[in-house]
C-alpha positions as CSV (number, residue, x, y, z in Angstrom):
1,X,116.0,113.0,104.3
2,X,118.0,110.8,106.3
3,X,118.6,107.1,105.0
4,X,116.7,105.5,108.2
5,X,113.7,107.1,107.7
6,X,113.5,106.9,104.4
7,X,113.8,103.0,105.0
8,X,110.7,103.6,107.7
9,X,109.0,105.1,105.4
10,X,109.0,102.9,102.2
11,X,108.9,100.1,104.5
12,X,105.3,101.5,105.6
13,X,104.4,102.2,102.0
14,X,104.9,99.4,100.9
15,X,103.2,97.2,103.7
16,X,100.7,99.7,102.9
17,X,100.4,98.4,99.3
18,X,100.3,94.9,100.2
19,X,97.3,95.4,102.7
20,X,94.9,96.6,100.2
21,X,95.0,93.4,99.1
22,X,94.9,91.4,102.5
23,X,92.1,93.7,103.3
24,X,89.8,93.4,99.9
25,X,90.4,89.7,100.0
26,X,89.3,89.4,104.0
27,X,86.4,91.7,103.5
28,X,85.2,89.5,100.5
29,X,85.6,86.3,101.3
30,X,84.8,86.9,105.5
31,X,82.1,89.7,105.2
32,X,78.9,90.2,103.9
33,X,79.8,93.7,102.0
34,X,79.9,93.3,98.0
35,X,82.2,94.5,95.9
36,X,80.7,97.5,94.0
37,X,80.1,99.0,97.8
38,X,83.5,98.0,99.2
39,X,85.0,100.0,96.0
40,X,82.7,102.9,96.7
41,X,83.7,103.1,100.4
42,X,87.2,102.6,99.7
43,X,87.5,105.8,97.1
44,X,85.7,107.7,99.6
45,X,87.0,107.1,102.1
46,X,90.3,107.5,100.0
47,X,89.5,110.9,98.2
48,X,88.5,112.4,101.7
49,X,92.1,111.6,103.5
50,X,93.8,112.9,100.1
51,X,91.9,116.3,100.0
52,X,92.7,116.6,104.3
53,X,96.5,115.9,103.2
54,X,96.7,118.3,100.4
55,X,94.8,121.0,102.2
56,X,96.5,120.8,105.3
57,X,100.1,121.2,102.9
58,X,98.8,124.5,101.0
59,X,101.3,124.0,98.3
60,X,101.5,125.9,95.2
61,X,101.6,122.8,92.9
62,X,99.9,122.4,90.2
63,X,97.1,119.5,88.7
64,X,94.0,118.1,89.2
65,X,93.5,115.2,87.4
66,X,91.3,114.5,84.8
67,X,88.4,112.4,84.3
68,X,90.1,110.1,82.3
69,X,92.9,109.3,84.7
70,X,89.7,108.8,87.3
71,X,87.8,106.6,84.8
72,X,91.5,104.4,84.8
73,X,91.6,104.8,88.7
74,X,88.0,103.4,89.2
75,X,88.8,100.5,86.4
76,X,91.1,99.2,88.7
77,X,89.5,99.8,92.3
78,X,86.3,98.1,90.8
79,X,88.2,95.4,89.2
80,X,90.5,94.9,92.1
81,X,87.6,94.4,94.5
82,X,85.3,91.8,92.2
83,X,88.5,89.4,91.8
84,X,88.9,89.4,95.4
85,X,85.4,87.6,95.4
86,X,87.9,84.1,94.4
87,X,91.3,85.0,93.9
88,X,93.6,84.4,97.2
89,X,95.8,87.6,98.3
90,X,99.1,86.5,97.2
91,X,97.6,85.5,93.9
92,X,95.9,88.5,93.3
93,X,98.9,90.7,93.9
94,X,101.3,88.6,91.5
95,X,98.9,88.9,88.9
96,X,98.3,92.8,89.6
97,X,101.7,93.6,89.7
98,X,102.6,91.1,86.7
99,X,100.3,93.3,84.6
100,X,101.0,96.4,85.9
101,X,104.4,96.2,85.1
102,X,103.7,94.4,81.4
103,X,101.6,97.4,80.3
104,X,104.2,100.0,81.6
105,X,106.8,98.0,79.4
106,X,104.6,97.2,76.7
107,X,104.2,101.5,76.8
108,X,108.3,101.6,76.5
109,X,108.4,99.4,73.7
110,X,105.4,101.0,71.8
111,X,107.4,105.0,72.1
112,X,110.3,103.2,70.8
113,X,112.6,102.0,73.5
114,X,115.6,99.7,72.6
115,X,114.9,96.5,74.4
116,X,118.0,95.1,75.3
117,X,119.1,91.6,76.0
118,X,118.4,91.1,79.7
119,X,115.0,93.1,79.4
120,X,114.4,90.8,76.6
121,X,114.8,87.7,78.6
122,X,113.4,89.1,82.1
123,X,110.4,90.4,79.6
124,X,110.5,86.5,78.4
125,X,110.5,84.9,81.8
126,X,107.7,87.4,83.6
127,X,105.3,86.5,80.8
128,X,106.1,82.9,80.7
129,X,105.6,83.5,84.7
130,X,102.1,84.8,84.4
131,X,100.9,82.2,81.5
132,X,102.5,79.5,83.8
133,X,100.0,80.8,86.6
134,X,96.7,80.7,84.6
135,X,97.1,77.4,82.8
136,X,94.5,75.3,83.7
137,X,94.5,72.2,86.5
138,X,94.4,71.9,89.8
139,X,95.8,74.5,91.2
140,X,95.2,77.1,88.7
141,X,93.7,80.2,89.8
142,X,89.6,81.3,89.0
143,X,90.0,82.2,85.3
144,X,87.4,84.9,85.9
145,X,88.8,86.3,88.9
146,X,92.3,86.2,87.3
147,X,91.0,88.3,84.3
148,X,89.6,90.5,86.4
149,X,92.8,91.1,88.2
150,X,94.7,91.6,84.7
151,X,92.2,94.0,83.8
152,X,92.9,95.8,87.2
153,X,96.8,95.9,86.4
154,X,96.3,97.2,82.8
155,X,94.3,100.2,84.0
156,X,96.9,100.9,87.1
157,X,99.3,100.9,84.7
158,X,98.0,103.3,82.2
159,X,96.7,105.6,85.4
160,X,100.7,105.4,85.9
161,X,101.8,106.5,82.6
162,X,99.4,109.0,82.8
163,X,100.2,110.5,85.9
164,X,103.8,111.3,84.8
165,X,103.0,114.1,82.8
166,X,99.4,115.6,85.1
167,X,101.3,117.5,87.7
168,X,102.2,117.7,91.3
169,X,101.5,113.6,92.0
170,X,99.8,114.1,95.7
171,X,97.0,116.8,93.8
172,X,96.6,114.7,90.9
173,X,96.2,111.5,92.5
174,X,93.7,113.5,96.0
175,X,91.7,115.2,92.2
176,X,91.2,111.8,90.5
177,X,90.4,109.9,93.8
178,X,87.5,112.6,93.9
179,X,86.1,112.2,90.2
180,X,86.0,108.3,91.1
181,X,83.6,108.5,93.8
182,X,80.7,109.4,91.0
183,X,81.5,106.8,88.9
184,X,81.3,104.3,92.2
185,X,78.2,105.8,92.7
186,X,77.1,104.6,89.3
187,X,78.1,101.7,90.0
188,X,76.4,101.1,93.3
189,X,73.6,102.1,92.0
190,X,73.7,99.4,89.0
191,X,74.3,97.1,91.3
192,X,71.9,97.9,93.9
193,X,69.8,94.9,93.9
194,X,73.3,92.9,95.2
195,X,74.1,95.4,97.9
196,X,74.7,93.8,101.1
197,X,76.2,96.2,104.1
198,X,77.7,95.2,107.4
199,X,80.0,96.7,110.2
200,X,83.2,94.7,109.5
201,X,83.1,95.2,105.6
202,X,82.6,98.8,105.9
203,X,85.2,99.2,108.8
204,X,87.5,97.0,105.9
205,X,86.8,99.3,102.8
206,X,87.6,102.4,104.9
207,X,91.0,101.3,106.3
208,X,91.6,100.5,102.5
209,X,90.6,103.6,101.4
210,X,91.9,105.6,104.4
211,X,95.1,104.1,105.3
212,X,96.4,101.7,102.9
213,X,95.6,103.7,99.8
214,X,95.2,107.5,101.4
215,X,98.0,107.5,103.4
216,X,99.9,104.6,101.7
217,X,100.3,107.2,98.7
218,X,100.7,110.6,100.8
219,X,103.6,108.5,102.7
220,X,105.0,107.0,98.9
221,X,105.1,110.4,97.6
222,X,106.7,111.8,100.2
223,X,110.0,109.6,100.2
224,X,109.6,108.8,96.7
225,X,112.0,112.4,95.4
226,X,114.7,111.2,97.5
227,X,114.8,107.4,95.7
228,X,116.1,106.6,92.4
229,X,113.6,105.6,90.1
230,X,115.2,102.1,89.5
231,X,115.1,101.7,93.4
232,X,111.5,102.9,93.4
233,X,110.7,100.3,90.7
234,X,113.0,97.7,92.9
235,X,111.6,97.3,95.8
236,X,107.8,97.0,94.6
237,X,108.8,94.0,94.0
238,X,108.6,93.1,97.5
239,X,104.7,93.4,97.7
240,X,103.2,90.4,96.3
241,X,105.5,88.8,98.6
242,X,104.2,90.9,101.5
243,X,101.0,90.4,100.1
244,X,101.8,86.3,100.4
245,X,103.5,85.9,103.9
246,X,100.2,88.3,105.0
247,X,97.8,85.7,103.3
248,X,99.2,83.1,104.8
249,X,99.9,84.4,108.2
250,X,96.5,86.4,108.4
251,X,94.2,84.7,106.2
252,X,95.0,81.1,106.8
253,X,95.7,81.3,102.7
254,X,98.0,77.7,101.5
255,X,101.0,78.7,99.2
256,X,100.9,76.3,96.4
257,X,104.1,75.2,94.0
258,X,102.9,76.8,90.8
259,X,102.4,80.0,92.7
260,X,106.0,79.6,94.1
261,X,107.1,78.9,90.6
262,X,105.1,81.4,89.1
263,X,106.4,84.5,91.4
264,X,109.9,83.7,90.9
265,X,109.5,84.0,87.3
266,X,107.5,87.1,87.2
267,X,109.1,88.8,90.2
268,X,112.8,87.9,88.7
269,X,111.9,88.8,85.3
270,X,111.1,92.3,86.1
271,X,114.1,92.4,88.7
272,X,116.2,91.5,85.3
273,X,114.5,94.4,83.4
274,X,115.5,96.3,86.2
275,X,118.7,95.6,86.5
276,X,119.5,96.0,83.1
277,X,118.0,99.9,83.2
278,X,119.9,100.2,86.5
279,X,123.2,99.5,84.7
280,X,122.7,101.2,81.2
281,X,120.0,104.1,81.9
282,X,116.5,104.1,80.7
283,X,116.9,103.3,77.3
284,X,115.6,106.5,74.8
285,X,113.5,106.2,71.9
286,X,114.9,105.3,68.5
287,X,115.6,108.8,66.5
């Protein structure tokens, strides 16, 4: 694939990523929709783009998914969407990411990995990134909404780790998308009592589900063969920043020191861990 479209095309994907969060925030705090529905809307509206794509490719691949992986995916959507009731955009997706990528590295270290000195101290300065961000005054984020959005990062991550070993990624991820719609459902139902619809909510949730999240991950898989996987992990990085310039420029959302202070940490801390791998390979299990 030639280099300027693979630019194009990460570029998108990762804009993509950002503006699930620009658009669960906006149709939260600016719409009348709740959350369980917006997260039932937005895996529907997901699973039906994914099934189009992988029909329309008639590959011989293999996987799809598991119930578990779904209950991991639907963890997250649901989470995601109910701490976008308080948390701003660019807070939400630090903290996302933040835990997204603590879990995957807590995984390393628990098979074993040698943790070397530079992923030692970007491991350090994330987490002292993320503590710095919930301690309490006045600028701290909603505690519950902050948990919330931990909680969200932990199950992406172990929907991650589990997707490495399920099969051709684009079926697995169009499977599990599908087995999360019921347990929405559920959900909804639960919560039907707090269910509140409206046009710009619902037009919201599907452009989440449809375009940031369907396509966004169709678009991700297809240029993700031709990057490295340090690259890959790299230039993530770049969407809670996205996700901030968006908040600010789209939402009208203020960018506060301690979130400043905060991202730098977290997002150079995992740039250190990065590098580190980069330089010396991913680092194998003791024997």
């Amino acid at each position: 694939m030639p280099r300027a479209r693979i630019f194009i095309l990460t570029t998108l994907t990762l804009m993509a990523f950002a503006g699930n969060s620009l658009l669960c925030r906006a149709a939260l705090r600016d719409t009348q929709i709740d959350a369980a529905s917006f997260t039932l809307i937005r895996l529907l509206a997901g699973a039906l783009v994914l099934w189009l794509v992988v029909q329309l490719r008639r590959t011989k691949a293999t996987g799809n998914g598991s119930w578990l992986s779904a209950l991991s995916l639907f963890t997250y959507a649901a989470t995601f969407s109910f701490a976008y009731i308080s948390l701003p955009a660019a807070t939400g997706a630090l903290l996302l990411f933040g835990a997204v990528q603590v879990t995957m590295i807590g995984h390393g270290l628990w098979r074993g990995e040698r943790l070397l000195r530079l992923e030692f101290i970007g491991i350090v300065v994330a987490f002292a990134g993320l503590v710095g961000l919930l301690l309490p005054g006045l600028s701290a984020p909603p505690l519950v909404g902050s948990m919330l959005m931990l909680a969200a990062g932990i199950a992406w991550g172990v929907y991650s780790l589990r997707g490495k070993s399920e099969g051709n990624p684009m079926q697995v991820t169009a499977g599990n998308f599908m087995r999360a719609v019921p347990i929405a459902i559920i959900l909804s139902v639960i919560t039907l009592q707090h269910t509140v619809l409206d046009k710009a909510g619902v037009g919201y949730a599907i452009a989440s589900g449809a375009i940031t999240s369907g396509l966004g991950y169709t678009i991700w898989y297809m240029v993700l063969p031709s990057l490295k996987a340090t690259s890959a992990a790299t230039m993530q990085l770049t969407v809670p920043v996205i996700a901030a310039v968006g908040g600010i420029l789209l939402l009208g959302e203020a960018m506060t020191l301690r979130l400043v202070l905060s991202a730098i940490a977290i997002l150079g801390g995992i740039a250190l861990v990065n590098y580190e791998k980069q330089h010396t390979g991913i680092n194998k299990p003791r024997e």
